[in-house]
C-alpha atoms as one frame of an Amber mdcrd trajectory, in Angstrom:
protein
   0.000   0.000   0.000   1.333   3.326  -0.797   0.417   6.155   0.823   0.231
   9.957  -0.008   0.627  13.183   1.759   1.171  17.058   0.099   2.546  19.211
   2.202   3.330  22.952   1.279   6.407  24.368   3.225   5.554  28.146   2.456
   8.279  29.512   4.703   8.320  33.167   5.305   5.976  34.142   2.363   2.511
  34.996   2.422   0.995  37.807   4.849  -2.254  36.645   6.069  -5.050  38.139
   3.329  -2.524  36.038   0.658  -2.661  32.961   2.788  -6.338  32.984   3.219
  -6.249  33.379  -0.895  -4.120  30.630  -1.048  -5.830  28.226   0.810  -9.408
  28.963  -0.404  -7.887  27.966  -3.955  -6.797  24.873  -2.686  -9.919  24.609
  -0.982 -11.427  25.073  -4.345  -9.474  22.458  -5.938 -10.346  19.845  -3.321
 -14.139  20.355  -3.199 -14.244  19.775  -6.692 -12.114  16.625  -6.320 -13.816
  15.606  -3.243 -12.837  12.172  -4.321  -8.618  12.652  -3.287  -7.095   9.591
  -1.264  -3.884  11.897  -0.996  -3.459  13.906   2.131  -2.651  17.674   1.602
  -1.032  19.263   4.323  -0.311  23.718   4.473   2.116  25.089   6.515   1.700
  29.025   6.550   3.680  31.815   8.386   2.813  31.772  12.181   1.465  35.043
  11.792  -1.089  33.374   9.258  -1.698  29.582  11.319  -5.015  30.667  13.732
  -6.885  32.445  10.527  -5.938  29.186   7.948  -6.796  27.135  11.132 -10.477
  29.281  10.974 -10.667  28.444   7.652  -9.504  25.037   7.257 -11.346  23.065
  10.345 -14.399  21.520   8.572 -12.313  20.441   6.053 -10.141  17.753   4.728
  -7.060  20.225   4.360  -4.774  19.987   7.139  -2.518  22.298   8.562   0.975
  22.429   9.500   3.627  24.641  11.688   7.121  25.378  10.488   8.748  24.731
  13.556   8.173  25.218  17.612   9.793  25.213  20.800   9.855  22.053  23.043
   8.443  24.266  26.729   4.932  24.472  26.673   5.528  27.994  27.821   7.288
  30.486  29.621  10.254  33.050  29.229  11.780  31.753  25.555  10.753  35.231
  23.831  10.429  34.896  19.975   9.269  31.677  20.377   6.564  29.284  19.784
   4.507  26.499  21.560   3.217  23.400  20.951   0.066  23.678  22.963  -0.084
  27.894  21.160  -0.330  25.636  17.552  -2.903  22.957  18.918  -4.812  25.541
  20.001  -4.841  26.817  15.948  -5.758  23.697  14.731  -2.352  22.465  13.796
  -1.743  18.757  13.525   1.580  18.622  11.877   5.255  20.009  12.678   7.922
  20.991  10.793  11.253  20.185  12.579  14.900  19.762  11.451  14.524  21.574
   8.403  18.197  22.277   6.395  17.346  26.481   6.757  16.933  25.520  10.751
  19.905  23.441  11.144  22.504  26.110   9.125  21.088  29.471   9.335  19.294
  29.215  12.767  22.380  26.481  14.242  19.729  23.799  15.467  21.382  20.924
  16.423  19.902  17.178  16.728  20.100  17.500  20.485  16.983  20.232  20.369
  15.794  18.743  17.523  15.176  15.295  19.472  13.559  17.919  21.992  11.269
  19.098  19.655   9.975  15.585  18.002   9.351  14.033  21.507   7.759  16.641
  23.224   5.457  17.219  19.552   4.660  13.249  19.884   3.552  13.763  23.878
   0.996  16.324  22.370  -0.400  13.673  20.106   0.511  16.159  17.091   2.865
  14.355  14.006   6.551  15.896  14.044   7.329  16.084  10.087  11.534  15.349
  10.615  13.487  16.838   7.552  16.942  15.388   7.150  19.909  15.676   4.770
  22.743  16.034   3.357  25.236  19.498   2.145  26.709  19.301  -1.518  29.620
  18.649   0.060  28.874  15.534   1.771  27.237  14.120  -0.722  30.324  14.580
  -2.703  32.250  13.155  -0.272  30.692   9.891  -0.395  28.903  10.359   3.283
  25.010  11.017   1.970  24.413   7.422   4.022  26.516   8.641   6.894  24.996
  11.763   7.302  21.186  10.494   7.165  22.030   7.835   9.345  23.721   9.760
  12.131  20.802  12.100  11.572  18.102  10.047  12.007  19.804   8.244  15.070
  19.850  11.231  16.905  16.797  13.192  16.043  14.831   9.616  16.597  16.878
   9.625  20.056  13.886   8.100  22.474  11.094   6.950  20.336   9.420   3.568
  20.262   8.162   1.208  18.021   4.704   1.963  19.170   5.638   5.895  17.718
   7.419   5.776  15.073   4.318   5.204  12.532   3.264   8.996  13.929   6.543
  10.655  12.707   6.398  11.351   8.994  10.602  11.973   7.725  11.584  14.160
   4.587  14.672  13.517   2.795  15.600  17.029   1.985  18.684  17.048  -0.221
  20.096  20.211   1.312  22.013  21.393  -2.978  18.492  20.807  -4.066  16.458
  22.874  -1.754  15.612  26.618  -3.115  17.881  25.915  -6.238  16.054  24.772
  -8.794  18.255  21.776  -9.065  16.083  18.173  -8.054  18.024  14.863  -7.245
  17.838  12.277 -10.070  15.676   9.106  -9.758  18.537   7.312  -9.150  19.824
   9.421  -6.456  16.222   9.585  -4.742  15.833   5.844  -5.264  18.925   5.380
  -3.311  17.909   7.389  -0.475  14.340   6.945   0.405  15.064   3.157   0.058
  17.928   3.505   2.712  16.150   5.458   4.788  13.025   3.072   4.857  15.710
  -0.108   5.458  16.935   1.853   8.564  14.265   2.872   9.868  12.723  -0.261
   9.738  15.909  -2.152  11.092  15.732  -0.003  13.861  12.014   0.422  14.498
  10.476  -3.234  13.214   7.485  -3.450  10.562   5.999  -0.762  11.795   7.817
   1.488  10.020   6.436   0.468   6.661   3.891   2.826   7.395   6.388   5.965
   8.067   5.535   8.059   4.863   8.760   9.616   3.572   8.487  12.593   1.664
  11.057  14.484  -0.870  11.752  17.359  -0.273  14.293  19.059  -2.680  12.934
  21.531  -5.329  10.158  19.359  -5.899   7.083  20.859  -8.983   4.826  20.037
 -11.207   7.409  19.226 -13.734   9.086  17.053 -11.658   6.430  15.120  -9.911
   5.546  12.746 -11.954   8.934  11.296 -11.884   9.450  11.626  -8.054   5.980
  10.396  -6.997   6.158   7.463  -8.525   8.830   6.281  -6.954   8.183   3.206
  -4.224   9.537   4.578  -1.370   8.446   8.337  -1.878   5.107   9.263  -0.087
   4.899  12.472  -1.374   6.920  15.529  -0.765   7.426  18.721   1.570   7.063
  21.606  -1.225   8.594  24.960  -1.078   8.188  27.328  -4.102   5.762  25.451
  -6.011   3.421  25.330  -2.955   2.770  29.476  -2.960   1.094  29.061  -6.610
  -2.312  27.511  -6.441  -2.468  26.020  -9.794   1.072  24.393  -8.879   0.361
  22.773  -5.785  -2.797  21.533  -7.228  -1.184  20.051  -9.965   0.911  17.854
  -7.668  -1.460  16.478  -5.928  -3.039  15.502  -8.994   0.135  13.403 -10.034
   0.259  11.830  -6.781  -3.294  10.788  -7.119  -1.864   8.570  -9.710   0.151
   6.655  -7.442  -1.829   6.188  -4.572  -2.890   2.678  -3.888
C-alpha cells in the first residue's frame, strides 16, 4: 500500500489576506475533487496559522507549523509552543529543516527535543533530514542520514514511530532549482526506509517519507512514482495555487 501526503512548506511568504487566498484555492481544488485519497497538508507563516486554522477546520485540508519550541511555555521570547499551535488547529510540525539546522544552528540534540515533546501532544513531528553538496560529494550522503536520524529519533518507540512522517531534503536541491535524479532519490528513500525499519520493526512500513528538494509540477511525476516516496514537503511550487494543485493531482496517480 502506498500512501500519499502534500505538504506545502511556504516559509516566510505569504501575509495573512494572501494565505487565506491561497488556501481557499486549494480549498477550491479539493471540493471539486472531493474524491482525493492523498493527504494535503499547508504550513503558513505563524502570523497566518489561527486564521488558515479558521478556515480550514471543517475540512479535509490539514494544517501544518514550520517549527516550535519544546516548553509548553514560559520566558523563551520569539518563540513558539506546541500547545499555542494545537490551540490553531495544527496537527503537523515541521522540525529539522536544512534552513533551521545552518542558518538558525539547530542541532539534533533540540531537535530530538522538539519531536518528543510534539509526539507527547499527540501532534505528528514532520523530521526533515539531509545532506550538504559537500557531503554528498564526499561519499557520506548514508553517513549523514544515518547519524541524523539516530539522533533526532533519540527516544522513540516502536509503538511511535508510525506517527513521525521523515523528509529527505537534499540540502544542494532545496531553493535551487536543481532536483536529485531518480537514481539518487531511489537510493535514499530506500535507505532510509531499510533503517528505519531495522531499527524500528514493521511498523515502520507505514512511516511516509516525503522528498523534499525543489520538488514541482514538472518534476512530480517522476518523483511520486517512486516506491519509497510518499509524497513531498514543497517549497516554491506550494505558494502558486495552480502548482500545488497540480501535484497532488500526479500523486493521485500513485496512490494505492
Amino acid at each position: 500500500m502506498k500512501n500519499m501526503l502534500i505538504a506545502g512548506n511556504w516559509k516566510m511568504n505569504t501575509n495573512v489576506f494572501e494565505s487565506q487566498k491561497l488556501v481557499e484555492y486549494i480549498l477550491g481544488f479539493m471540493k471539486t475533487n472531493d474524491n482525493l485519497k492523498s493527504r494535503v497538508l499547508v504550513c503558513p507563516p505563524f502570523t497566518s496559522v489561527y486564521a488558515i486554522g479558521q478556515i480550514v477546520k471543517n475540512s479535509e485540508l490539514l494544517l501544518g507549523a514550520q517549527n516550535c519550541y519544546f516548553e509548553e511555555k514560559g520566558a523563551f521570547t520569539g518563540e513558539i509552543s506546541i500547545p499555542m499551535l494545537e490551540y490553531c488547529g495544527v496537527s503537523h510540525i515541521i522540525i529539522g529543516h536544512s534552513e533551521r539546522r545552518s542558518y538558525f544552528k539547530e542541532d539534533d540534540e533540540l531537535i530530538n527535543k522538539k519531536l518528543l515533546a510534539i509526539l507527547e501532544h499527540h501532534l505528528t513531528p514532520i523530521l526533515c533530514i539531509g545532506e550538504t553538496l559537500d557531503e554528498r560529494n564526499q561519499g557520506k550522503t548514508f553517513d549523514v542520514l544515518k547519524n541524523q536520524l539516530d539522533k533526532d529519533l533519540s527516544g522513540v518507540s516502536k509503538e511511535q514511530i508510525d506517527r513521525i512522517v521523515v523528509a529527505y531534503e537534499p540540502v544542494w536541491a532545496i531553493g535551487t532549482g536543481i532536483s536529485a535524479t531518480r537514481e539518487q532519490v531511489v537510493e535514499a528513500h530506500n535507505f532510509l526506509r531499510q533503517l528505519l525499519i531495522d531499527k524500528f520493526g514493521e511498523n515502520a512500513n507505514s512511516v511516509y517519507i516525503l522528498y523534499g528538494g525543489s520538488l514541482s509540477e514538472k518534476n512530480a511525476d517522476e518523483i511520486l512514482s517512486i516506491e519509497n516516496v510518499n509524497g513531498g514537503l514543497i517549497g516554491g511550487a506550494s505558494l502558486k495555487g495552480d502548482s500545488f494543485c497540480s501535484i497532488i493531482q500526479t500523486a493521485e496517480k500513485y496512490v494505492v
